[in-house]
C-alpha positions in Angstrom: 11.2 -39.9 -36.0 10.1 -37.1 -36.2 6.2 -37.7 -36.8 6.3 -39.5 -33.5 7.5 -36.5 -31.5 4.6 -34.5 -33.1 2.2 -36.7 -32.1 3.5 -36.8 -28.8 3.1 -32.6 -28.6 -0.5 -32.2 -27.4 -0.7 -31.5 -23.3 -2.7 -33.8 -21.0 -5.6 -32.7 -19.8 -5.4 -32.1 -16.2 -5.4 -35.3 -13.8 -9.0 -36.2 -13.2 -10.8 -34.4 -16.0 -10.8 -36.8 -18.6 -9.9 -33.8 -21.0 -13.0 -31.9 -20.0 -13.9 -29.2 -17.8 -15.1 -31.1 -14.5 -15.0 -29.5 -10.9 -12.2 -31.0 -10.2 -9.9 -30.4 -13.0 -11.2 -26.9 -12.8 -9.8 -26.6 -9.2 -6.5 -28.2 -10.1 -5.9 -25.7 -12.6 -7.0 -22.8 -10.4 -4.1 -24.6 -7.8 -2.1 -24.9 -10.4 -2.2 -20.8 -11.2 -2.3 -19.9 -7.4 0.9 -22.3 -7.2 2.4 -20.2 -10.3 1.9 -16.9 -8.9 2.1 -17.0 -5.5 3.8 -13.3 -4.8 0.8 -11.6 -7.1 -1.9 -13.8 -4.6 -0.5 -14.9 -1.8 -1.4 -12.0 0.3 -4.6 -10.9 -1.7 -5.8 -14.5 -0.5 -4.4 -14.3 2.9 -6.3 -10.8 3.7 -9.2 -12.4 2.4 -9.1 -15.5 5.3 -8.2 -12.6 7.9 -11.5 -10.7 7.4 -13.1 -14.1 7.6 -11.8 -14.9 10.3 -12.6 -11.6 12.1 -15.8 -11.5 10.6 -16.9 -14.9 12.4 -14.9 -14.4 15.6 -16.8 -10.6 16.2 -20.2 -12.2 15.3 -20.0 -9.7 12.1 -19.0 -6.4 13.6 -15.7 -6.2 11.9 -17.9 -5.7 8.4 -20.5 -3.0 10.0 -20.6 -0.4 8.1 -19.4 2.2 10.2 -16.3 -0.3 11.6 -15.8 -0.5 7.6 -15.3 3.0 7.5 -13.3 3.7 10.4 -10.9 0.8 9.4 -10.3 3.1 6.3 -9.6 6.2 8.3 -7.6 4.9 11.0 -5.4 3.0 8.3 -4.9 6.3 6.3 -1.8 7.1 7.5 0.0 4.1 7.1 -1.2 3.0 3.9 0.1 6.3 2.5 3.5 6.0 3.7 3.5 2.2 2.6 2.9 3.3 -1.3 6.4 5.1 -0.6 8.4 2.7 1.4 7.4 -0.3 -1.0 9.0 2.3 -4.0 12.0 2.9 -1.6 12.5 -1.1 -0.8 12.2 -1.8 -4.3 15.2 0.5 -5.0 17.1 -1.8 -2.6 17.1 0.7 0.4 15.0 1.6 3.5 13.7 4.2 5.3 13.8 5.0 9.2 12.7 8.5 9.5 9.2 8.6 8.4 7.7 8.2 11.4 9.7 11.1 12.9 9.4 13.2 9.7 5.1 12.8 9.9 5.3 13.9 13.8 8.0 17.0 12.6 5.5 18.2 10.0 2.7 17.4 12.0 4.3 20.2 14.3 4.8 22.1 11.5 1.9 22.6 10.3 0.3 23.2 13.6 2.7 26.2 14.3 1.8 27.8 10.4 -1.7 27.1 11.2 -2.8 27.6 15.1 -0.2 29.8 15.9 0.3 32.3 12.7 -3.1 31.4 11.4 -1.8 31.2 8.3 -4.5 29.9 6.0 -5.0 26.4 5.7 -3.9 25.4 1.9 -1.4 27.7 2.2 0.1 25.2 5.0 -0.6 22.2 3.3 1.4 23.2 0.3 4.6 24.4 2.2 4.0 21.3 4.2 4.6 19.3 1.5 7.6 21.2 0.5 9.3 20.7 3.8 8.6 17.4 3.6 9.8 16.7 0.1 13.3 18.9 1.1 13.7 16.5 3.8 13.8 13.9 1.7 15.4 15.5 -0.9 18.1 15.9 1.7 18.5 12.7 3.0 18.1 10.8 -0.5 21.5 13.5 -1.6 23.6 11.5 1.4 22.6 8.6 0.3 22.8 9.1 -4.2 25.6 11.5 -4.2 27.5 10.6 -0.5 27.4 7.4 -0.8 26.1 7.0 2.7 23.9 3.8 3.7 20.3 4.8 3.4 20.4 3.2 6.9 22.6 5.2 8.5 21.3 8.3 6.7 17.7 7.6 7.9 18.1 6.8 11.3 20.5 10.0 11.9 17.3 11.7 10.2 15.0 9.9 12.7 16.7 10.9 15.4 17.1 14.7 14.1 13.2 15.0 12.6 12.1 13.8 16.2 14.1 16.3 18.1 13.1 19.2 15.9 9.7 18.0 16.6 10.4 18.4 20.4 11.8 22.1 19.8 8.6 23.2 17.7 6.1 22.2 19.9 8.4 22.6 23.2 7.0 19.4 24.3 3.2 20.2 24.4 0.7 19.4 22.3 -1.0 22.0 19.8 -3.9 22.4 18.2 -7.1 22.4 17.1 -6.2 22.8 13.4 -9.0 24.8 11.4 -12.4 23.5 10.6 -12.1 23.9 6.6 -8.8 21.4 6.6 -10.2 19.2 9.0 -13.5 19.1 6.5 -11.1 17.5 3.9 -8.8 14.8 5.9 -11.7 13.7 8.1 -14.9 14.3 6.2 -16.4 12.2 4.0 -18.1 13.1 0.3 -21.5 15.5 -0.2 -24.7 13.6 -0.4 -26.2 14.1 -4.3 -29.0 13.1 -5.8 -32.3 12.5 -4.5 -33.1 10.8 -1.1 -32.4 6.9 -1.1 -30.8 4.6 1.8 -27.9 4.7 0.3 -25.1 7.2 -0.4 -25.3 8.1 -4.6 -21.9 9.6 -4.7 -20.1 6.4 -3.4 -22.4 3.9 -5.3 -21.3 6.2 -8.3 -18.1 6.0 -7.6 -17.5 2.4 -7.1 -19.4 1.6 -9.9 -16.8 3.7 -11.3 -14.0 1.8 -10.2 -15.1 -1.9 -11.2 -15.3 -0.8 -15.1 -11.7 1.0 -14.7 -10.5 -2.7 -12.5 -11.9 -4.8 -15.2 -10.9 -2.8 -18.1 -7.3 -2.7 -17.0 -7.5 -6.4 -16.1 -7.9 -7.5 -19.9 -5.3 -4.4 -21.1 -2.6 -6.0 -18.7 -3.5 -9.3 -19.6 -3.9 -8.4 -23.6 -0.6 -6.7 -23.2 1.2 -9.8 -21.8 -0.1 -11.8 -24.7 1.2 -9.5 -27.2 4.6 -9.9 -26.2 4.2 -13.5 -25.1 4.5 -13.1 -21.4 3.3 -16.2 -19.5 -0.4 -14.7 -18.3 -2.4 -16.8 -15.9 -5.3 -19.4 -17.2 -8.5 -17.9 -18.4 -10.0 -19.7 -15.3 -8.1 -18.2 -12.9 -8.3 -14.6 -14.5 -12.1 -15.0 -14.6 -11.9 -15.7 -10.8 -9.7 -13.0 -10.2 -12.1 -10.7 -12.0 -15.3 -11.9 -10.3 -13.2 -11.6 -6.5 -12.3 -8.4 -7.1 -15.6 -7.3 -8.5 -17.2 -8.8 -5.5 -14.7 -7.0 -2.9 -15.3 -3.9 -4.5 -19.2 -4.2 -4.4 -19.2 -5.2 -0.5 -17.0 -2.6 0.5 -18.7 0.1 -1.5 -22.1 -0.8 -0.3 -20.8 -1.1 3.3 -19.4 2.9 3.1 -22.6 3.6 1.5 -24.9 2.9 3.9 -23.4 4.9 6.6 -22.1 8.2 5.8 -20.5 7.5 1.9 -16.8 7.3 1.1 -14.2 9.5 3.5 -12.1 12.0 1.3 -8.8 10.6 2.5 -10.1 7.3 0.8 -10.5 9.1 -2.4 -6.5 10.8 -1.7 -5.5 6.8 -1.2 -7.4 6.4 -4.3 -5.4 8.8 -6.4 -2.2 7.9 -5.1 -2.4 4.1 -6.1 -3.4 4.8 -9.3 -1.2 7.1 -9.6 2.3 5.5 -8.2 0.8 2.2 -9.9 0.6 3.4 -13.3 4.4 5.0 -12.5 5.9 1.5 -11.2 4.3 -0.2 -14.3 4.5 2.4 -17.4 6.8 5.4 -16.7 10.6 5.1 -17.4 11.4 6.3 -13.6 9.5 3.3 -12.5 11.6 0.8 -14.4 14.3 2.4 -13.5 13.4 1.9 -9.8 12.9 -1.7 -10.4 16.2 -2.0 -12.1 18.5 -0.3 -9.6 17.1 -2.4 -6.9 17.0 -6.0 -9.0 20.7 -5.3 -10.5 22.3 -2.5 -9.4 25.6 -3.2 -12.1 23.8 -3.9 -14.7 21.4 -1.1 -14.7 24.3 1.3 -14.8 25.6 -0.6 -17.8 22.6 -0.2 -19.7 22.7 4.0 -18.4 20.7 4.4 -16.0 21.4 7.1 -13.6 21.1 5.1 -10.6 22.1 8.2 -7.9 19.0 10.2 -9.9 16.9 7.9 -9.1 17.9 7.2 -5.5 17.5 10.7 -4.8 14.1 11.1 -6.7 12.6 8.2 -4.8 13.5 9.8 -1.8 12.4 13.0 -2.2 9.2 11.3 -2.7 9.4 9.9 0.0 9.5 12.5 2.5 6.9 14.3 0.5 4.5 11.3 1.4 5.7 11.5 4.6 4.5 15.0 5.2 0.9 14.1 3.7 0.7 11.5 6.1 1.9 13.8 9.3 -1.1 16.1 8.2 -3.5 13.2 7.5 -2.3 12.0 11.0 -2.6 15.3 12.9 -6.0 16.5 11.8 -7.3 13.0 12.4 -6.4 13.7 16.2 -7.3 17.8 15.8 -3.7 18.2 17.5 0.1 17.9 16.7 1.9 16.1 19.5 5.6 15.4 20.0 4.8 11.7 20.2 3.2 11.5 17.0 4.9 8.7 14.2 6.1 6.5 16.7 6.7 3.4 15.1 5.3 4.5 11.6 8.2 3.5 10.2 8.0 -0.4 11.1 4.4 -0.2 10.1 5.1 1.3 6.8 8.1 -1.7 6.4 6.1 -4.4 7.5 3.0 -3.5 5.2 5.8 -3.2 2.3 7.1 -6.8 3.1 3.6 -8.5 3.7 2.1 -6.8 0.6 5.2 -9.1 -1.1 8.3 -6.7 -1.2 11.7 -8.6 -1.3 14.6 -8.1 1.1 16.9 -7.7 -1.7 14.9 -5.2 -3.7 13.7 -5.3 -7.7 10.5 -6.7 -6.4 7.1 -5.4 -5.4 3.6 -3.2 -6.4 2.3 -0.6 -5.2 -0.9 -2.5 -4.8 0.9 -4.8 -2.9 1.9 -1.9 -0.4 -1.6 -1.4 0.1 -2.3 -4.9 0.7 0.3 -5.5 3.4 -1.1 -2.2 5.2 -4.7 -3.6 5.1 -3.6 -7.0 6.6 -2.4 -5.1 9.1 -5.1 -2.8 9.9 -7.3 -5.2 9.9 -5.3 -7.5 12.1 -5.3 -4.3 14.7 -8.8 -3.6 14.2 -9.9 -7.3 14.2 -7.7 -8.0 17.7 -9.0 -5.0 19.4 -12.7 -5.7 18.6 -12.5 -9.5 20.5 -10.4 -8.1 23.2 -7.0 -9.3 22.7 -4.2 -7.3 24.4 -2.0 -5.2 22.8 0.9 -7.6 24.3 -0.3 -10.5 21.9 -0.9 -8.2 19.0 2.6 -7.2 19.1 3.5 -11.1 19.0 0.9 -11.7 16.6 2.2 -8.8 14.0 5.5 -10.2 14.1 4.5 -13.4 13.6 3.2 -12.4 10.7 6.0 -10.7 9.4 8.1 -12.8 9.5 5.7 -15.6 8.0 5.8 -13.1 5.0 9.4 -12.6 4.9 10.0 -16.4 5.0 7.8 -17.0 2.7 9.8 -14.2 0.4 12.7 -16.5 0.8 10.9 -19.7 0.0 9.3 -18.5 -2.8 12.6 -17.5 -4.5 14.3 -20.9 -3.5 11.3 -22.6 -5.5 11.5 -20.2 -8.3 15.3 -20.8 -8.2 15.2 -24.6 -8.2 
């Protein structure tokens, strides 16, 4: 009996390969490890069809270097305050005030700055601080009062928004000084001797594929060791050689025009940063625990109202960096700044694979969902289509993200 079971143990080799490593059995397995980790891929692969798409429909001008670059820029913003509403969704909460909060310290820092001339780091720094107090604020109604982060955030919207109104008495104020708009709209030095392409950047992204590929095979190392389920060796060399290949393009596109902007390097920082957090620190489980199972993270002690009000105070600290970012890109603080930031930085949390019912999501993913965006916006605007049927075409997607959230956990369920 029980030497017929063993016999029957060895796997099939996948339909069509005969037990070898044809074409086609290769691309059933790759299928086969899209199909078993859809959340991780699903939107990596969709922005990579959207930038095809574009690519084709503007006869290549989505992909000139200098578009390339401005895509990067004008995306800033809103990728910055996605890497701290994915954190915030992921603790099962959300966030209405940031878009108000960026415009307030916008304000802010255009009253220290133009009006006081007070010197420029100075600013930033208290800046920040204002920015983290709000949220420290907000995130104490909701942890310790017990208050709906929904209701908490909009009353903050509504309140950051005014107080924006009072500090710039409805006007618009600026220009901000030349050393601060240097650093959130400049781009790196030029080193090295004379070539047609920009050293520092080539350096840099260099750089970043050893740091990609040598966390790749840690992560995936590390999921072996404590017998996680890791992905085929096929479809982990693919994922290797696409982002290899995505990192070359887009560092030889910023090269060849002016090099790599310094707000790309801040983005830089603050993924690496907030990843390494969500994925190694204890706050970062914690995060994921709160928002996955509330009960039973406070059964195995974790201070769920510490966190709350830690992610939040993060929160409205990445807020503020984005109001500056935001205001020195336009050289002025206006009282209309941030509108809708909020619903950008949510639907960039949800497309970049964020659940509804919290516990799930990266902060790469954050990133992700804000690209798909911008380049959505930039991609529409470039072959003329109205900002009516961008709106439509947004939520469209947004929704196609959110249902397919919900699908994927009825398949994972079933």
């Amino acid at each position: 009996m029980s030497t017929d079971v063993t016999a029957k143990t060895p796997a099939p080799a996948p339909p069509g390969s005969g037990g070898q490593a044809t074409s086609g059995g290769l691309l059933q397995l790759v299928l086969h490890g899209l199909r078993g980790n859809m959340r991780q891929y699903g939107m990596l692969f969709a922005l990579g069809l959207i930038v095809a798409l574009f690519a084709v429909w503007t006869d290549g001008d989505l992909l000139l270097p200098r578009n390339v670059s401005n895509l990067v820029v004008q995306n800033s913003y809103i990728l910055i305050l996605a890497i701290g509403m994915m954190m915030v969704i992921i603790a099962g909460h959300i966030d209405l005030s940031v878009g108000s909060l960026t415009a307030f310290v916008g304000s802010i820092a255009a009253v220290f700055m133009v009006k006081h001339d007070l010197p420029w780091p100075i600013a930033v720094i208290l800046c920040l601080v204002i920015g983290a107090a709000a949220g420290a604020v907000q995130g104490f109604f909701i942890a310790y009062g017990g208050i709906p982060s929904f209701i908490v955030t909009l009353a903050g919207m509504l309140i950051f928004r005014g107080l924006t109104e009072i500090f710039l008495e409805g006007q618009t104020l600026g220009p901000f000084p030349d050393g601060l708009l240097k650093v959130s709209t400049g781009f790196l030095p030029e080193v090295g001797p004379s070539t047609n392409y920009h050293n520092l950047t080539l350096l840099l992204g260099l750089g970043l594929i050893v740091f990609v590929v040598l966390r790749e095979v840690r992560d995936r190392r590390r999921q072996q060791e404590f017998a996680l389920d890791v992905p085929p060796v096929n479809l982990f060399v693919l994922k290797i050689v696409a982002l290899v290949a995505a990192i070359l393009v887009v560092t030889m596109l910023l090269a060849s025009y002016k090099g790599a902007p310094i707000v790309l390097l801040v983005l830089g920082v603050l993924l690496v940063g907030f990843g390494y957090v969500m994925r190694n620190a204890i706050i970062g489980r914690h995060i994921y625990a709160i928002g996955g199972n509330l009960p039973a993270a406070k059964l195995s002690g974790v201070k769920d109202k510490k966190v709350t009000f830690l992610v939040f105070l993060n929160m409205g600290m990445l807020a503020a960096l984005a109001g500056l970012v935001f205001a020195t890109r336009l050289n002025a603080a206006s009282p209309k700044a941030g509108l809708n930031f909020e619903l950008e930085a949510i639907a960039a949390s949800f497309i970049g694979g964020a659940s509804m019912s919290g516990g799930v999501g990266t902060v790469l993913g954050a990133i992700i969902g804000g690209l798909v965006l911008g380049v959505l916006n930039n991609g529409m605007n470039l072959v003329g289509i109205g900002s009516d049927w961008q709106q439509v075409i947004k939520g469209a997607v947004l929704l196609a993200a959110v249902g397919f959230d919900v699908w994927n956990k009825r398949r994972v369920g079933s």
